[in-house]
C-alpha positions as CSV (number, residue, x, y, z in Angstrom):
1,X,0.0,0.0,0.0
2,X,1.4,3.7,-0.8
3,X,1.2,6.0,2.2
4,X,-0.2,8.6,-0.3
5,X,-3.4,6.5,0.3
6,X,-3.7,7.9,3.9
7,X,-5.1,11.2,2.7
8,X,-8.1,9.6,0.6
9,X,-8.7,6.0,2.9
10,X,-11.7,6.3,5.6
11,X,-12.8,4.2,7.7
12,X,-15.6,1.7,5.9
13,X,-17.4,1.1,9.0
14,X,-17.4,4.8,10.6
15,X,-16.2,7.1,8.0
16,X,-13.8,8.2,10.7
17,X,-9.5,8.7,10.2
18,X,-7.5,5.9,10.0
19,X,-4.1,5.9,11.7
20,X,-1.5,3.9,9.8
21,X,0.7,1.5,11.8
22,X,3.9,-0.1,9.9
23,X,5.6,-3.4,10.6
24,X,7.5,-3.7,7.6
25,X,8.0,-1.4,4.4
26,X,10.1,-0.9,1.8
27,X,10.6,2.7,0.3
28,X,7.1,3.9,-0.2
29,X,5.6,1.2,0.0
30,X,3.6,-0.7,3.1
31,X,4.0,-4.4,3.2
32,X,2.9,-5.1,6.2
33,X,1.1,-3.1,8.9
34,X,-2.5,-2.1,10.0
35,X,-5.1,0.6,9.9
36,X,-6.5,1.6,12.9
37,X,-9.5,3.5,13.6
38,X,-9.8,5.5,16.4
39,X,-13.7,6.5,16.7
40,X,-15.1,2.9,16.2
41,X,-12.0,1.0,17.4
42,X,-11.6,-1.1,14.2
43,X,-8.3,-2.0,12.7
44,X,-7.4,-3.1,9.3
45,X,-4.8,-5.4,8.5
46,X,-2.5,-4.7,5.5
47,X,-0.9,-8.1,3.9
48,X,1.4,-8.1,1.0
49,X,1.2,-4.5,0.8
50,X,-3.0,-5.1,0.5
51,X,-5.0,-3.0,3.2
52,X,-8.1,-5.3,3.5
53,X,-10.7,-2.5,4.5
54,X,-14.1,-5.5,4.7
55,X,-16.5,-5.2,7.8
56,X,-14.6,-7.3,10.2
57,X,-17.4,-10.2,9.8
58,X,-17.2,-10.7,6.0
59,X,-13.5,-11.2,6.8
60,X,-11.7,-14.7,6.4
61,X,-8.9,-15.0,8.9
């Protein structure tokens, strides 16, 4: 995921700001990390630099 995508991503649940966390990255780029919602509490995992912004119960874990 680009970090550029911070100023356009939302929250899918809320609408509310979502505060990037990193693990691992390369350059620009996120590999591995999560996005972390502060008003409903929701995070957002990002896997092989994918953010996968579902509804945590339509989720496959």
């Amino acid at each position: 995921m680009r970090k550029e995508l911070m100023d356009i991503l939302a929250c899918p649940l809320c609408k509310g700001n979502l505060e990037l966390k990193v693990r691992e990255e390369q350059e620009e780029e996120v590999i591995t990390g999560s996005l972390h919602c502060d008003q409903c509490q929701e995070t957002y995992p990002i896997e092989n630099s994918i953010p996968n912004l579902l509804p945590p119960n339509l989720r496959s874990d």
